[in-house]
Chimera marker file (.cmm) of the C-alpha trace (Angstrom):
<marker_set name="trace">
<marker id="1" x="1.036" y="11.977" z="-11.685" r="1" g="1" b="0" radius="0.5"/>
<marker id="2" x="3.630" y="9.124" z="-12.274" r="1" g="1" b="0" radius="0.5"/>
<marker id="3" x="1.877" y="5.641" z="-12.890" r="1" g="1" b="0" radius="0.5"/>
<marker id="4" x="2.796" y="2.669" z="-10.664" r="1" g="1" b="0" radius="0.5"/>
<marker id="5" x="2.717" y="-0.604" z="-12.075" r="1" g="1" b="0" radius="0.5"/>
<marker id="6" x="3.004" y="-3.324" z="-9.826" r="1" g="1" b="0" radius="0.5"/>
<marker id="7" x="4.580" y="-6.664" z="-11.435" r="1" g="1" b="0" radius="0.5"/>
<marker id="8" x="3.372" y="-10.193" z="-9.702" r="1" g="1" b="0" radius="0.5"/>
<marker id="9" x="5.529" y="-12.728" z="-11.254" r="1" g="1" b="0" radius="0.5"/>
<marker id="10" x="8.778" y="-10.821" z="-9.966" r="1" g="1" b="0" radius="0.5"/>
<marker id="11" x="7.093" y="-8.641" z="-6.894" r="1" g="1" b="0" radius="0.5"/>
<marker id="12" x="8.414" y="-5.575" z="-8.224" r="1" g="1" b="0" radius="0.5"/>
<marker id="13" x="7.386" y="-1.986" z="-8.420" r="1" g="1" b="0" radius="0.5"/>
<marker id="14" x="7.549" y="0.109" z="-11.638" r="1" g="1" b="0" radius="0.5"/>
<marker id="15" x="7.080" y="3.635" z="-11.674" r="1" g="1" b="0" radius="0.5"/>
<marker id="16" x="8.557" y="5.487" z="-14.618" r="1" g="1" b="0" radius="0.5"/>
<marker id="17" x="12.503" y="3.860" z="-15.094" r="1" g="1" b="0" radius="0.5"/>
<marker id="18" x="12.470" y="3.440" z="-11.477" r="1" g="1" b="0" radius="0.5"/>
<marker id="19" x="12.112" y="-0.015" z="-10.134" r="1" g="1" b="0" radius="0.5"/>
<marker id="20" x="12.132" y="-1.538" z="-6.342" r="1" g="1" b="0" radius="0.5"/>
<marker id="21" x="11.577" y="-5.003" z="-5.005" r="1" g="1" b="0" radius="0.5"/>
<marker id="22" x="8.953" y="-5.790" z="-2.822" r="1" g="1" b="0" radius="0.5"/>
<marker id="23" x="8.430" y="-8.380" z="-0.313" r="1" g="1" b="0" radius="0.5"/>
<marker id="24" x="5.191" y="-10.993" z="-0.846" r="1" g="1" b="0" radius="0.5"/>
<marker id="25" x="3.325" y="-9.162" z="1.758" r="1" g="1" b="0" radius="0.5"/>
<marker id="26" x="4.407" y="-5.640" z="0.740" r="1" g="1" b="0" radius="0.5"/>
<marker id="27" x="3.234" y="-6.756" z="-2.676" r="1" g="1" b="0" radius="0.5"/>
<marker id="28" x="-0.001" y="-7.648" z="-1.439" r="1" g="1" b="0" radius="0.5"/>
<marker id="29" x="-0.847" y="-4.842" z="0.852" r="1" g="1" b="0" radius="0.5"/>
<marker id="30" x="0.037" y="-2.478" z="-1.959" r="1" g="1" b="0" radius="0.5"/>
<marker id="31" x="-2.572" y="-4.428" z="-4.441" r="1" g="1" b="0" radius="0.5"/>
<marker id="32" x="-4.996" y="-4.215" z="-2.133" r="1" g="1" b="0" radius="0.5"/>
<marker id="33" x="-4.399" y="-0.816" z="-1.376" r="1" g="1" b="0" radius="0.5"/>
<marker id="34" x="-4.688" y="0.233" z="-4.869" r="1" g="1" b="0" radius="0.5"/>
<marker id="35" x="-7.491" y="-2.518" z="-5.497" r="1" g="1" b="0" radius="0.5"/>
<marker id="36" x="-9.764" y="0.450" z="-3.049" r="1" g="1" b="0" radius="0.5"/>
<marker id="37" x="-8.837" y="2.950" z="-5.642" r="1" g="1" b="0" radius="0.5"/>
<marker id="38" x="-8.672" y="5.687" z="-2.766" r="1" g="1" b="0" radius="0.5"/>
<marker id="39" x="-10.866" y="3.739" z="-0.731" r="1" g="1" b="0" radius="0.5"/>
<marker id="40" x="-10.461" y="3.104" z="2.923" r="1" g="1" b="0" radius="0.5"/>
<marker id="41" x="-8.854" y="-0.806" z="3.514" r="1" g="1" b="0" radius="0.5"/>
<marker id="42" x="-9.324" y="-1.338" z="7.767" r="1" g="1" b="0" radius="0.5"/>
<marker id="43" x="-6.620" y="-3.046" z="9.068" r="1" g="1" b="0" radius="0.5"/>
<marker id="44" x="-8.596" y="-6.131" z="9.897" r="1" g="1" b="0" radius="0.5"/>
<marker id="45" x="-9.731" y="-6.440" z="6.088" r="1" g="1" b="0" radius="0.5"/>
<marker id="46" x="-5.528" y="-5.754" z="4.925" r="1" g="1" b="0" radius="0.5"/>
<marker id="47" x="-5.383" y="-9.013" z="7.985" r="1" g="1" b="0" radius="0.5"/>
<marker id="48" x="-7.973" y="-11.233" z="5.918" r="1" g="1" b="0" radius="0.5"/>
<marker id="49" x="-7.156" y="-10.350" z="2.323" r="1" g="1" b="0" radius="0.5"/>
<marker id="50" x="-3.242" y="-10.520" z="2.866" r="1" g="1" b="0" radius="0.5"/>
<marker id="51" x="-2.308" y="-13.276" z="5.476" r="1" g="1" b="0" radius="0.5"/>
<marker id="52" x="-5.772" y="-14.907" z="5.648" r="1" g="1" b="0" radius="0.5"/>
<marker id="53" x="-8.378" y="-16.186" z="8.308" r="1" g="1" b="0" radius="0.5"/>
<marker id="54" x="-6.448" y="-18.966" z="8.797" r="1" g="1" b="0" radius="0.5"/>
<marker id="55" x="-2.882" y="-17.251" z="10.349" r="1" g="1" b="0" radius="0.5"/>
<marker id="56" x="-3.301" y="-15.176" z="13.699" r="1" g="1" b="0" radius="0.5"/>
<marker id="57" x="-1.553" y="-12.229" z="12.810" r="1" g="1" b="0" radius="0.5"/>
<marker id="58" x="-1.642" y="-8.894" z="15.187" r="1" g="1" b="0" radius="0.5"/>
<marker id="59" x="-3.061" y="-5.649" z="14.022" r="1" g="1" b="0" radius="0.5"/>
<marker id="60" x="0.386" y="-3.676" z="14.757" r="1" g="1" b="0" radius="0.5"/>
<marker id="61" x="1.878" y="-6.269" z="11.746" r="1" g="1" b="0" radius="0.5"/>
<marker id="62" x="-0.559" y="-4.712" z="9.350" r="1" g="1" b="0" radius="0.5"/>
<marker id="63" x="1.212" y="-0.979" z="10.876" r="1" g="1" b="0" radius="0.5"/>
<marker id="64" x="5.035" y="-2.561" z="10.732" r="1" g="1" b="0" radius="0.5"/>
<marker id="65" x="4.691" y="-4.154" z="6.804" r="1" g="1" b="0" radius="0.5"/>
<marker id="66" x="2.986" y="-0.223" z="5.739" r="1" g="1" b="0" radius="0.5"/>
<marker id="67" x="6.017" y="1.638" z="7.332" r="1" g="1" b="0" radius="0.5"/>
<marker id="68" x="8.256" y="-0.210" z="5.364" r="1" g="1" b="0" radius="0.5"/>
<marker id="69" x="6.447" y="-0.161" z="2.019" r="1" g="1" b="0" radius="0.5"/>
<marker id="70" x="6.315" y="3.737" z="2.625" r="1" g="1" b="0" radius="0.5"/>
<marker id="71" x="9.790" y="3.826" z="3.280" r="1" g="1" b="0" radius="0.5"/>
<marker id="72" x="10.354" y="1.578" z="-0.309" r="1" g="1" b="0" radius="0.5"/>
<marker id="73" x="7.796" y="3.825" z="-1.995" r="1" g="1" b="0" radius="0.5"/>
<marker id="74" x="10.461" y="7.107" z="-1.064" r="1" g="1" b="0" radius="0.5"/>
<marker id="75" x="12.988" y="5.052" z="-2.561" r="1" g="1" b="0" radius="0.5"/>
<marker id="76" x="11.499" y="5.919" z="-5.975" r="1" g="1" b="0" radius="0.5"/>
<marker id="77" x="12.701" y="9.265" z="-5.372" r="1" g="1" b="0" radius="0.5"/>
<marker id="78" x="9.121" y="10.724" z="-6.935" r="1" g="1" b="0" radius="0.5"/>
<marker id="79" x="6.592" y="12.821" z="-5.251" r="1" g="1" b="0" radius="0.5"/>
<marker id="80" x="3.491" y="12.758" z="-7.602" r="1" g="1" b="0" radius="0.5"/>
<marker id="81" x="3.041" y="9.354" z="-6.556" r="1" g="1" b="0" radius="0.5"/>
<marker id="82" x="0.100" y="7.984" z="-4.816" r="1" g="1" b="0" radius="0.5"/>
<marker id="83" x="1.316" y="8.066" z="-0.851" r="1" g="1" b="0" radius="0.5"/>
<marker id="84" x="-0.505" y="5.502" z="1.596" r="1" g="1" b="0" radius="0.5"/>
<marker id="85" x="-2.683" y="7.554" z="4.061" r="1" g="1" b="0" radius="0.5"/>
<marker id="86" x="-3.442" y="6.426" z="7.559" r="1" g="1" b="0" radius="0.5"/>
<marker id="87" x="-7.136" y="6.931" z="8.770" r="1" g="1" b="0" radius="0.5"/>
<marker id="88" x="-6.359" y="7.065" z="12.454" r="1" g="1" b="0" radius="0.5"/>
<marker id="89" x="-8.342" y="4.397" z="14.116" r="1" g="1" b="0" radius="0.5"/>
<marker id="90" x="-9.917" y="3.029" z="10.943" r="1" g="1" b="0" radius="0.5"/>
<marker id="91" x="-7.652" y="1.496" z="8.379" r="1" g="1" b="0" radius="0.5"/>
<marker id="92" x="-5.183" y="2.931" z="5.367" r="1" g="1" b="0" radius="0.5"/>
<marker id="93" x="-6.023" y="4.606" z="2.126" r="1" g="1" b="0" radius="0.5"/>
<marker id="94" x="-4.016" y="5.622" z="-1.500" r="1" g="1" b="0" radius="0.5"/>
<marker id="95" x="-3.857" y="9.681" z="-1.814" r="1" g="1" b="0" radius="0.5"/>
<marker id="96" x="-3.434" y="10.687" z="-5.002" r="1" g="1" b="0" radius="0.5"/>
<marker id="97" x="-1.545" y="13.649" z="-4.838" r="1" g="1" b="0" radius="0.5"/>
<marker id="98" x="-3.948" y="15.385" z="-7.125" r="1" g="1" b="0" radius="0.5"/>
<marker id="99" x="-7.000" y="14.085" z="-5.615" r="1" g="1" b="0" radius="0.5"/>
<marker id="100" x="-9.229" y="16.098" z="-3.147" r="1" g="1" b="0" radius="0.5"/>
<marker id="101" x="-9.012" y="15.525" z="0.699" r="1" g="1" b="0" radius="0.5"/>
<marker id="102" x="-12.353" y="13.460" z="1.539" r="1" g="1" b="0" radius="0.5"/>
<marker id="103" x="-13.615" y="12.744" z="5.107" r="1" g="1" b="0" radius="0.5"/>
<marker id="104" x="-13.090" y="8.234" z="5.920" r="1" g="1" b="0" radius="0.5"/>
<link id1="1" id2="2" r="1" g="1" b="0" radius="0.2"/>
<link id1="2" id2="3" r="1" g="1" b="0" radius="0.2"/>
<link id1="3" id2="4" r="1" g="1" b="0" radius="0.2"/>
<link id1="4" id2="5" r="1" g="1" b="0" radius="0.2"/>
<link id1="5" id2="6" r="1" g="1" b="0" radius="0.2"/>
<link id1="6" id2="7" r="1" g="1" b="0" radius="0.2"/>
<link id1="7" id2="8" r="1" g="1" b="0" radius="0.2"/>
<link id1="8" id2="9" r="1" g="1" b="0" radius="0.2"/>
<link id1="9" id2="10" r="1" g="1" b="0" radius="0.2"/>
<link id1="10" id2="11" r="1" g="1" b="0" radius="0.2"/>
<link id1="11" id2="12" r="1" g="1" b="0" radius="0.2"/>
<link id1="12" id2="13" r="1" g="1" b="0" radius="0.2"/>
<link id1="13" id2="14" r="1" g="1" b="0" radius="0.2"/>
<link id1="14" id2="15" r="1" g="1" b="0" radius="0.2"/>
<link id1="15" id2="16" r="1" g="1" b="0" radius="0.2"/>
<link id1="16" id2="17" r="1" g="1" b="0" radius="0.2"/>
<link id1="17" id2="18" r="1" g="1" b="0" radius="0.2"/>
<link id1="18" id2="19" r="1" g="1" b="0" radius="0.2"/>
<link id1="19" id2="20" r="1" g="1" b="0" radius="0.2"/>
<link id1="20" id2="21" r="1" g="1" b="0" radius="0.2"/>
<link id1="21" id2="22" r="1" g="1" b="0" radius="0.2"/>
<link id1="22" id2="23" r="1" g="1" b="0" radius="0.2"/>
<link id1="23" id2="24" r="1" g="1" b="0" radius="0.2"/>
<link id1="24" id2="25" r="1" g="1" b="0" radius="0.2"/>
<link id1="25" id2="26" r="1" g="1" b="0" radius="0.2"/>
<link id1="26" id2="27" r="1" g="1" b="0" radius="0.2"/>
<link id1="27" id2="28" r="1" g="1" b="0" radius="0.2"/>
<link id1="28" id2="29" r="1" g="1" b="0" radius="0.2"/>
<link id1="29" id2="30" r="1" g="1" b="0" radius="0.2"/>
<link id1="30" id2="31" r="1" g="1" b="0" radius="0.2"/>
<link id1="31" id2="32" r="1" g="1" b="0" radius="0.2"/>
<link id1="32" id2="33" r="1" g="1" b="0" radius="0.2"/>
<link id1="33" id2="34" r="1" g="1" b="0" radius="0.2"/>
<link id1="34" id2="35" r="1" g="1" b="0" radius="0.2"/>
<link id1="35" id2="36" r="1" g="1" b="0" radius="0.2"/>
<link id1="36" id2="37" r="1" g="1" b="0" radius="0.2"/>
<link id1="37" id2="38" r="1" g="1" b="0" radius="0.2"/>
<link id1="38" id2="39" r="1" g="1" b="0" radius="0.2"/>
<link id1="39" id2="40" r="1" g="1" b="0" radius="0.2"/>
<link id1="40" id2="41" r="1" g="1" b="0" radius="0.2"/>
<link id1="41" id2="42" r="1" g="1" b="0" radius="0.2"/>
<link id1="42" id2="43" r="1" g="1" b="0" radius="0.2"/>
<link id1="43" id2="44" r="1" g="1" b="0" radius="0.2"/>
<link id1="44" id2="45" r="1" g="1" b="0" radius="0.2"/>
<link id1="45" id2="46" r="1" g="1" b="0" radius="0.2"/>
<link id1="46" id2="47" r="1" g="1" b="0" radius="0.2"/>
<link id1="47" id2="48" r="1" g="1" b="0" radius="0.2"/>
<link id1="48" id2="49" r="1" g="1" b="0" radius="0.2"/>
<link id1="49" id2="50" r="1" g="1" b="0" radius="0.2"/>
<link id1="50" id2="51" r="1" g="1" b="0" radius="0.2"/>
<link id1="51" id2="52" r="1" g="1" b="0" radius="0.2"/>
<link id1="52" id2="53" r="1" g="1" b="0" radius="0.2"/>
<link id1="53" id2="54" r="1" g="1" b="0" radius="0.2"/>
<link id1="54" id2="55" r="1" g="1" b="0" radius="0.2"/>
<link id1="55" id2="56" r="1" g="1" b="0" radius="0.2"/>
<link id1="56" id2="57" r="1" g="1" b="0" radius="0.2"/>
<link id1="57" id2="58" r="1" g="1" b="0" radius="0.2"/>
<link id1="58" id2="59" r="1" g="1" b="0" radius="0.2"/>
<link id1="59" id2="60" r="1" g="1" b="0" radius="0.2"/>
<link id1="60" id2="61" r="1" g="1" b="0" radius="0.2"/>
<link id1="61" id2="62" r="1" g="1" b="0" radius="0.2"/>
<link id1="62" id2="63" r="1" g="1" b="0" radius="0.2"/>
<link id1="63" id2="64" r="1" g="1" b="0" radius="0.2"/>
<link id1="64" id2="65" r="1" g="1" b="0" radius="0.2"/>
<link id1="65" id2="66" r="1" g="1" b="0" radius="0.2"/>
<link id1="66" id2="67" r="1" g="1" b="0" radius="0.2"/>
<link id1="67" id2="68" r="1" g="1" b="0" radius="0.2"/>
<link id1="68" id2="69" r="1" g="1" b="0" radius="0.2"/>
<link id1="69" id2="70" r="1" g="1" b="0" radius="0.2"/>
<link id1="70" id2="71" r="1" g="1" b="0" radius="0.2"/>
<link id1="71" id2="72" r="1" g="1" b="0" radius="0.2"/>
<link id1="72" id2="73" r="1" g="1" b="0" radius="0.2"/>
<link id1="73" id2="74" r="1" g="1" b="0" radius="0.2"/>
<link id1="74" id2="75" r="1" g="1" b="0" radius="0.2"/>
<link id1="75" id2="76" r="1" g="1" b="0" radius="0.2"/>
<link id1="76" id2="77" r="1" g="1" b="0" radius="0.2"/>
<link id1="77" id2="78" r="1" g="1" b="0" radius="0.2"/>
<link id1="78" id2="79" r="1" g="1" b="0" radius="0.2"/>
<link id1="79" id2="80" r="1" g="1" b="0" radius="0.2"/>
<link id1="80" id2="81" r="1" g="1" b="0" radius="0.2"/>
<link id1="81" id2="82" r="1" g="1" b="0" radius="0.2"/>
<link id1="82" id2="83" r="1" g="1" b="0" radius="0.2"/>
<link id1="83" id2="84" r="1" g="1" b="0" radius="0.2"/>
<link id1="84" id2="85" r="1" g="1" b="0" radius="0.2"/>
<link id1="85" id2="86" r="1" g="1" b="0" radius="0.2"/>
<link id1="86" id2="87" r="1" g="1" b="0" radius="0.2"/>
<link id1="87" id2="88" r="1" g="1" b="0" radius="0.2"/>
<link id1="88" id2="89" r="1" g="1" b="0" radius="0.2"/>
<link id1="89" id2="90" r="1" g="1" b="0" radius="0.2"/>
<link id1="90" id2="91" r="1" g="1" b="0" radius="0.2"/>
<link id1="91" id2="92" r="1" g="1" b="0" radius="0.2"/>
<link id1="92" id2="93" r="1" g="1" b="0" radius="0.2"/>
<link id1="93" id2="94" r="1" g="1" b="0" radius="0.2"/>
<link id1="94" id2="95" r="1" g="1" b="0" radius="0.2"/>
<link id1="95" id2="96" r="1" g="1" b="0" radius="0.2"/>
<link id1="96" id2="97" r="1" g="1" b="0" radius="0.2"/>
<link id1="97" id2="98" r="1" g="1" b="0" radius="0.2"/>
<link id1="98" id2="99" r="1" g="1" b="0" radius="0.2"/>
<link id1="99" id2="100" r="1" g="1" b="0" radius="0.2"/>
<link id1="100" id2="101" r="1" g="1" b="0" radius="0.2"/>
<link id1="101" id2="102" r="1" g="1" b="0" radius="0.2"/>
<link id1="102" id2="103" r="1" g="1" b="0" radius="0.2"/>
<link id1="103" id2="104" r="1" g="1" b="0" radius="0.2"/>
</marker_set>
């Protein structure tokens, strides 16, 4: 499995010699992401660790930022890299693509 190393003080993504730029809140939702090590991350918790109690953000934002860090994530061309799962009704999760499939 390729190793993705995330980069704060320019927001970008390393994986092998590959290398994309990610947006503050991409950034975020990815560390958190990984933060759960495989984990299930609900929505509302990606809403409070990411933007914040303080910012009244929709649910469907937490969807539209994911959809384009997936999209970024292809852009490394690789396919042993974690992929973010959706847990339909529940939150997101990081497959490992060598990990077992576990119940949320």
């Amino acid at each position: 499995m390729s190793v993705l190393r995330l980069v704060s003080d320019t927001l970008h993504l390393h994986c092998g010699s590959r290398s994309i730029r990610l947006t503050k809140i991409e950034f975020a939702i990815l560390a958190e992401l990984l933060n759960g090590d495989g984990g299930l991350v609900s929505r509302q918790d990606l809403l409070r660790l990411v933007w914040g109690s303080h910012i009244c953000v929709e649910v469907r934002t937490v969807d539209s930022h994911v959809a384009r860090l997936r999209r970024k994530l292809k852009q490394l061309g690789k396919t042993d890299i974690p992929a973010i799962e959706t847990v339909w009704g529940l939150g997101y999760r990081v497959k490992y693509p060598d990990g077992p499939a576990d119940s949320p």
